[in-house]
N, C-alpha and C positions, 0 to 999 in steps of 0.2 A: 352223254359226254359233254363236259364242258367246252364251251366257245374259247378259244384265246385267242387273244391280241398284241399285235406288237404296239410299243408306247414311241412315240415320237418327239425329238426337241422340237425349240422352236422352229426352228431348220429346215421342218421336216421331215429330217434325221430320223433313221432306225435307233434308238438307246442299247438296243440290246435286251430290254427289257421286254417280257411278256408275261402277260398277269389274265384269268378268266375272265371275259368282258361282260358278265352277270354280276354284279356289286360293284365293277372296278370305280374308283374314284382315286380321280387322277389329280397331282400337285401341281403347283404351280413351275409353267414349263415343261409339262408332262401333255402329251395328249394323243388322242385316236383316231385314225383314221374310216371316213364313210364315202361312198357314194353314190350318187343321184343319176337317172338315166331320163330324158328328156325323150321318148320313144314318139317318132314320128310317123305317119299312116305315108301312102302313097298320095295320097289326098290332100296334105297339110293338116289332121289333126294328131292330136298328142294324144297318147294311152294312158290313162290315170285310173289307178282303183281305189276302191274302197277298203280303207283297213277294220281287218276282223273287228269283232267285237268283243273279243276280250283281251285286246291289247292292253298294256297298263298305261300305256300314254298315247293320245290322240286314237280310241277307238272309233271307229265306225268315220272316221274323216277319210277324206277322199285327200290322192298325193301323186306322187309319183312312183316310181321303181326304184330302188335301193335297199343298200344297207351296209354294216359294217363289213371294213376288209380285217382278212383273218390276219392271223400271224404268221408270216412266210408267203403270203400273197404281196402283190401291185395293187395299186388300183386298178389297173387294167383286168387283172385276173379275178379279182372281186364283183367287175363290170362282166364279166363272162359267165360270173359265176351266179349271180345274182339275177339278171332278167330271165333267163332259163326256170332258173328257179320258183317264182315269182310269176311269170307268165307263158313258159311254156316255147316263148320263142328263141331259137336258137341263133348265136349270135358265131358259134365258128370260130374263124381266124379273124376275125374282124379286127382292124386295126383301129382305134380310135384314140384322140387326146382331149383331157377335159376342156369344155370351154368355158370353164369357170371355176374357179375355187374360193373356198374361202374359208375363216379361221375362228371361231365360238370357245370362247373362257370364260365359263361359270366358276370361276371357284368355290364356291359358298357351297357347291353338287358336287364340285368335283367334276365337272362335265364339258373334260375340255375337249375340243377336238377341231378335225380339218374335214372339208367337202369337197370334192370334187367330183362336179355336175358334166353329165357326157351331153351331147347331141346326138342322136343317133336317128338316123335316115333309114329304116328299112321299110322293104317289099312283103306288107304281112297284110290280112285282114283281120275284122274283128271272128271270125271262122278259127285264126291259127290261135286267138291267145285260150289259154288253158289254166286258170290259176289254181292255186296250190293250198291245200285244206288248212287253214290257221293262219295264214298269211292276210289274203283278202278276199272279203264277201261278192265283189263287184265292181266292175271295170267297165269304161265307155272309152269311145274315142271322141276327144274335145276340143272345139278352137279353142283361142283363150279369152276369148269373150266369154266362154262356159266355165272358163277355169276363173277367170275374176269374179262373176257371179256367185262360184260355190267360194269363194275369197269370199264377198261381200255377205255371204249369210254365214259366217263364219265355222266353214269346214274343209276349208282346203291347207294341206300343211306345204311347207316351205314356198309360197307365191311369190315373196318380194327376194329371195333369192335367186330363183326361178327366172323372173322377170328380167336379173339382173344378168344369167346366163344368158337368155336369149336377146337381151342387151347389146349383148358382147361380140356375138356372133354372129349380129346384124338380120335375127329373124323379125325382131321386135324393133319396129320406131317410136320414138316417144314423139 
């Protein structure tokens, strides 16, 4: 069954519009919503995997937890729906608000969209994550001295966005 998606104004705005998110390519002032989960140990490190290897874009790079939110989802219910998914741990009722977003217009792709980066604190070990066959090959838990390093040999996705949430949120000082 196909994925859909709800399409967004600048706004943020729901249009009304909902189109398959496999080909979608979106207009100008059209876009889609994703996001990012920033998954914290008890420890202070972050949970990051490795994505499969036959992804069609950034295979086998190590990242975070995310993805697109469907149509008729929050971001919030995307966030519920997606680390579960993905890693097996359950997140509940958990109430959370992004602590970061932000906004990417390719038009030339068609590849517009919005992000909205969680923090999330929970009481797990590397024992509870469970990943999910097609998604990712391998998962560690990482400072970000691990995470800027797989940056520096160039395989980590979204780091300067990343850096900019926990920025934000006052985990990261520059």
């Amino acid at each position: 069954m196909q994925e859909m998606i709800d399409i967004y104004d600048r706004n943020r705005q729901r249009t009304g519009i909902t189109m398959p998110r496999e080909g979608a390519f979106l207009s100008e002032g059209q876009y889609m919503l994703y996001v990012l989960a920033l998954i914290e140990s008890p420890d202070g490190r972050l949970l990051i995997t490795q994505r499969s290897l036959d992804k069609h874009w950034g295979a086998g790079w190590w990242e975070v937890t995310g993805g697109g939110v469907r149509a008729g989802e929050t971001s919030l219910d995307a966030l519920r729906r997606e680390v579960p998914e993905e890693t097996g741990l359950e997140l509940g009722d958990l109430e959370a608000t992004p602590v970061y977003s932000y906004e990417n217009v390719d038009l030339a792709r068609g590849d517009n969209y919005f992000v909205d980066i969680y923090h999330l604190r929970l009481d797990f070990t590397e024992a509870d994550v469970r990943l999910v066959d097609g998604e990712a090959i391998d998962f560690r838990l990482a400072t970000w001295d691990d995470i800027t390093a797989l940056r520096e040999a160039g395989t980590f996705l979204h780091y300067e966005r990343l850096r900019q949430a926990l920025l934000a949120d006052g985990t990261l000082r520059e």
